[in-house]
C-alpha positions in Angstrom: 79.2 31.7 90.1 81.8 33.2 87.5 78.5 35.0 85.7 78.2 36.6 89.3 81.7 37.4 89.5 81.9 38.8 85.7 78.7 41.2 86.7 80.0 42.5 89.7 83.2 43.0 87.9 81.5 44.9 85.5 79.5 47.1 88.5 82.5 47.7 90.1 84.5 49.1 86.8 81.4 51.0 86.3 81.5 52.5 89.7 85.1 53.7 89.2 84.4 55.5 86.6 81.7 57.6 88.1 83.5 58.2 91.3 85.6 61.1 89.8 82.3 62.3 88.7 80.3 62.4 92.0 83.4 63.6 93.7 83.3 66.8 91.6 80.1 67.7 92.1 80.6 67.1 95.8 83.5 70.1 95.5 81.4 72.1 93.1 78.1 71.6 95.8 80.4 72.7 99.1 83.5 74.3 97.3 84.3 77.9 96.3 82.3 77.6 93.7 79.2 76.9 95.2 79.8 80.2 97.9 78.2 83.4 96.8 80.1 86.3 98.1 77.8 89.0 96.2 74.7 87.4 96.9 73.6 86.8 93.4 75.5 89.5 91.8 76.9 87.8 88.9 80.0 88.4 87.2 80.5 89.6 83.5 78.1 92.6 84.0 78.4 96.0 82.6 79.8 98.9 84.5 78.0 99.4 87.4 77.6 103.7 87.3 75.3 104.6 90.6 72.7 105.7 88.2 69.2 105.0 89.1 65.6 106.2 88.4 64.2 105.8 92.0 65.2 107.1 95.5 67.3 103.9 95.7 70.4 103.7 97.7 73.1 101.2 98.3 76.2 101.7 100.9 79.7 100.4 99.7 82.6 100.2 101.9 86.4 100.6 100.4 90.1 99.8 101.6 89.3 97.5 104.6 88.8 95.5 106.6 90.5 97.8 109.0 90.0 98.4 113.2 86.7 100.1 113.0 84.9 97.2 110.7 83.4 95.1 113.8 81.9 98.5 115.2 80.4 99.0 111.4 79.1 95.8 111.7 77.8 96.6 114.7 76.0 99.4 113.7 74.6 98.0 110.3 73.1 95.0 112.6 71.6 97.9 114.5 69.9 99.0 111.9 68.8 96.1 109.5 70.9 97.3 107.0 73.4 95.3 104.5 76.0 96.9 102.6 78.8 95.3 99.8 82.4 95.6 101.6 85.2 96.0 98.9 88.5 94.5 100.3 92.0 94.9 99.7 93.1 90.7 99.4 96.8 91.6 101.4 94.9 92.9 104.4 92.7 89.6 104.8 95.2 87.5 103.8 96.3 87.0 108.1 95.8 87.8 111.2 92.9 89.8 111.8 91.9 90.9 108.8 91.4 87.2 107.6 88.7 86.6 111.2 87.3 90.5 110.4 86.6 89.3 106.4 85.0 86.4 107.6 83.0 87.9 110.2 81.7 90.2 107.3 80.4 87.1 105.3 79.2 85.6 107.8 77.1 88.5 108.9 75.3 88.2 104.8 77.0 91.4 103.6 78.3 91.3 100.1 81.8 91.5 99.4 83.7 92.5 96.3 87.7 92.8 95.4 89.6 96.4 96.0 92.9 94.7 94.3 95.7 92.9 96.0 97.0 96.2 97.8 95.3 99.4 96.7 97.9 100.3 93.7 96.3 102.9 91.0 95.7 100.1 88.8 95.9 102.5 85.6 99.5 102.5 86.2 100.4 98.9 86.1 102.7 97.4 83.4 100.4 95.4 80.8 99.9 92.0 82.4 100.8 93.1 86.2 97.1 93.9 86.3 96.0 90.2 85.8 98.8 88.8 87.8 97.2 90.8 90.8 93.8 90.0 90.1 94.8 86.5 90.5 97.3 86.9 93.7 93.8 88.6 95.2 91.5 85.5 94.3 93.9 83.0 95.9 93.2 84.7 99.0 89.6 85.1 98.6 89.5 81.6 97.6 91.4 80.7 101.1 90.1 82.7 103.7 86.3 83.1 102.5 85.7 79.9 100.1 85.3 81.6 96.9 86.8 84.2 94.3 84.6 87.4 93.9 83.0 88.7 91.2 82.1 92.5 91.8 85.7 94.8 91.6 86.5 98.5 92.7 88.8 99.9 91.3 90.9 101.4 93.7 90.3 105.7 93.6 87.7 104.9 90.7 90.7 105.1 88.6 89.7 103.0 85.2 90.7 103.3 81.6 89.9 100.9 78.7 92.4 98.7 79.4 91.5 97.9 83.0 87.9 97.7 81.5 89.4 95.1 79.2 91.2 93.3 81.5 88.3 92.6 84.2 86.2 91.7 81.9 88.2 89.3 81.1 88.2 87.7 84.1 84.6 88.1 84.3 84.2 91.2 86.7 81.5 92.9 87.0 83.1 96.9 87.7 81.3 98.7 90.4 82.1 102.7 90.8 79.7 105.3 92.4 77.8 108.5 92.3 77.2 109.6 95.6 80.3 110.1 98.7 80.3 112.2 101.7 83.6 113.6 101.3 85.2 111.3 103.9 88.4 111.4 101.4 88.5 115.1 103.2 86.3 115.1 106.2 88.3 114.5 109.4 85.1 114.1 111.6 81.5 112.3 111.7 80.0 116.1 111.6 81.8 116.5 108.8 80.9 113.3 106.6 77.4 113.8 107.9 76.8 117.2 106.3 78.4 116.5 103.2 76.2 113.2 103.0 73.2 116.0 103.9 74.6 118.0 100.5 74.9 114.9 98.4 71.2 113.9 98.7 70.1 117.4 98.5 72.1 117.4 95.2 70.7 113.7 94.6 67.5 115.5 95.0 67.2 118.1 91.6 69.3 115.5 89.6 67.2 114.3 86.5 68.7 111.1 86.1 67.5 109.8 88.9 68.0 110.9 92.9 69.3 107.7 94.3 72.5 105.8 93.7 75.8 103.8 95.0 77.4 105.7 98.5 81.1 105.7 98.5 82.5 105.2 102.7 85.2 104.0 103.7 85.2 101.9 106.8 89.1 102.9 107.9 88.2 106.1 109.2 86.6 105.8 112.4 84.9 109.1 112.1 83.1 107.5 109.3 81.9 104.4 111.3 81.6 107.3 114.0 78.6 109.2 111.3 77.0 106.1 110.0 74.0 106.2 112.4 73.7 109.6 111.7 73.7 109.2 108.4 70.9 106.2 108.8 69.5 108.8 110.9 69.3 111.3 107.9 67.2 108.9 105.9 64.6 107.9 108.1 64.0 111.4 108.5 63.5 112.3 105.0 61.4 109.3 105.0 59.0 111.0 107.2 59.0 114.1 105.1 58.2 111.9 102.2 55.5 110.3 103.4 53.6 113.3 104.2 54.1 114.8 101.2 53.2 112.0 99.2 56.7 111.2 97.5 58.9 108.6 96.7 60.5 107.0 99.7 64.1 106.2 100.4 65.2 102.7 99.9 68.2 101.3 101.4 68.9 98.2 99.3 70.4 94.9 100.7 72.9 94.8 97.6 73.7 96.0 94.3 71.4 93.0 92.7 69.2 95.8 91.1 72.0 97.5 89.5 73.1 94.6 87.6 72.8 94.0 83.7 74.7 91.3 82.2 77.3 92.7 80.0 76.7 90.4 76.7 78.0 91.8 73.8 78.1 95.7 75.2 82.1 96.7 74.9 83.3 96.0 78.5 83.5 99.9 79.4 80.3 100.6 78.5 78.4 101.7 81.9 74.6 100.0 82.3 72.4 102.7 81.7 70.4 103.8 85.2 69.0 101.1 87.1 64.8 101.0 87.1 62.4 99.1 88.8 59.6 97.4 87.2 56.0 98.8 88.2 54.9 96.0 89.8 58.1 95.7 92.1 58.1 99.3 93.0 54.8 99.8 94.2 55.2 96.5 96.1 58.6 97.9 97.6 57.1 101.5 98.0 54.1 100.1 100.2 56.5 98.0 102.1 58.2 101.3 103.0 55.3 103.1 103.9 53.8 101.0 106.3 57.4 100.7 107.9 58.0 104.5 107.8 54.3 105.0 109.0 54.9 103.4 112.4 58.4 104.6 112.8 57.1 108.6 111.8 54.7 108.3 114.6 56.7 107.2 117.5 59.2 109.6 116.5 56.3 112.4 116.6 55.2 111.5 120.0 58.4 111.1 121.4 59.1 114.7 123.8 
């Protein structure tokens, strides 16, 4: 009897001592840390340009959530399409920004950090800039279970010490290459023909035609041109697959864009993102076949 006792003694010290470890992993397996908000987007990657090789295009939505987001939504649903939301942390942090931020992960769109209230974050005292990084994550951390890791800088305003600074909090910094003047457009005919002119720019650039659209989804004559501008693509599809070309591709995140940072100085940009044969062609016949049936209804329709 007291060699039983000493043994389950012995069990139940033994037991104690891994409790603290099975209750970690039990945060680490349904805690912030096990939520991805950028959909395996990892942090500590280089600067993320626009720059790409194929006819590749990702949407990216700045300064909300605002009163139009839920229509976005809408329309994105609409359309199969997923785009990475880049939120300003004081504008979820109640209310109805916090449901609208939600409702964004919870519909599988990607969601990065616009700062904690859309300051010019060149012009911050040294040290203010990581103070506000981490007054944003708090709130990401609160109201959608996790701290990001992809970060706009608000008006694409960098310099090497905001550079320095992410990085050090293991960002990865995502700017752009394509807009349709919404900054200046005051209606969705507006934003639609300058997103018209961008691709036809996008079109004779050699670097590459596609890249990463800039939108922002507080204007609601931009949520107002998005299925116009969805519109605009499918058509071009069509032209492209009669002549033989390259078709569009609306990608589902900025996965494609990454490249870990390593031991590249932290403003270096990644060079322009490129698809492997194997994965193009696969992606490209994909695209046909979808644009094939579309193209044809659309020809028959009166």
């Amino acid at each position: 009897m007291r060699r039983f006792v000493t043994v389950l003694a012995t069990l139940l010290v033994l037991l104690a001592a891994l409790a603290p470890a099975r209750i970690a992993r039990a945060i680490d397996e349904t805690g912030a840390s096990a939520i991805d908000l950028a959909h395996g987007i990892a942090g500590d990657g280089r600067i993320i340009s626009g720059l790409t090789a194929h006819r590749a295009l990702a949407f990216t939505f700045d300064d909300g959530p605002g009163p139009e987001t839920l229509r976005l939504l809408d329309t994105l649903d609409a359309h199969h399409v997923h785009a990475t939301f880049f939120l300003v942390a004081r504008q979820i942090e109640h209310g109805r920004g916090r449901a609208v931020a939600q409702e964004i992960q919870r519909r599988g769109h990607s969601i990065g950090l616009h700062s904690y209230r859309h300051d010019d974050v060149t012009t911050l005292a040294p040290g203010a800039l990581g103070l506000d990084i981490e007054r944003a994550e708090a709130i990401f951390v609160d109201v959608l279970g996790a701290r990001p890791t992809l970060y706009r800088p608000p008006y694409g305003h960098h310099d090497d010490a905001v550079d320095a600074t992410l990085a050090a909090h293991g960002y990865t910094e995502v700017l752009w290459n394509i807009t349709a003047g919404d900054g200046s457009a005051r209606t969705s005919e507006g934003v639609l023909g300058a997103f018209r002119t961008a691709l036809d720019h996008q079109e004779h650039m050699p670097r590459g035609q596609g890249g990463v659209i800039l939108l922002h989804d507080t204007h609601s004559w931009v949520v107002d041109a998005v299925p116009g501008i969805l519109d605009e693509i499918d058509a071009r599809n069509c032209t492209a697959l009669a002549n033989g070309e390259e078709l569009w591709d609306v990608r589902e995140d900025l996965s494609a864009w990454y490249q870990a940072r390593a031991s590249a100085p932290a403003r270096r940009a990644a060079s322009r993102m490129t698809l492997a044969p194997v994965a193009f062609d696969a992606r490209q016949a994909e695209l046909r076949a979808a644009a094939s049936t579309r193209c044809e209804l659309e020809a028959t329709r009166p």
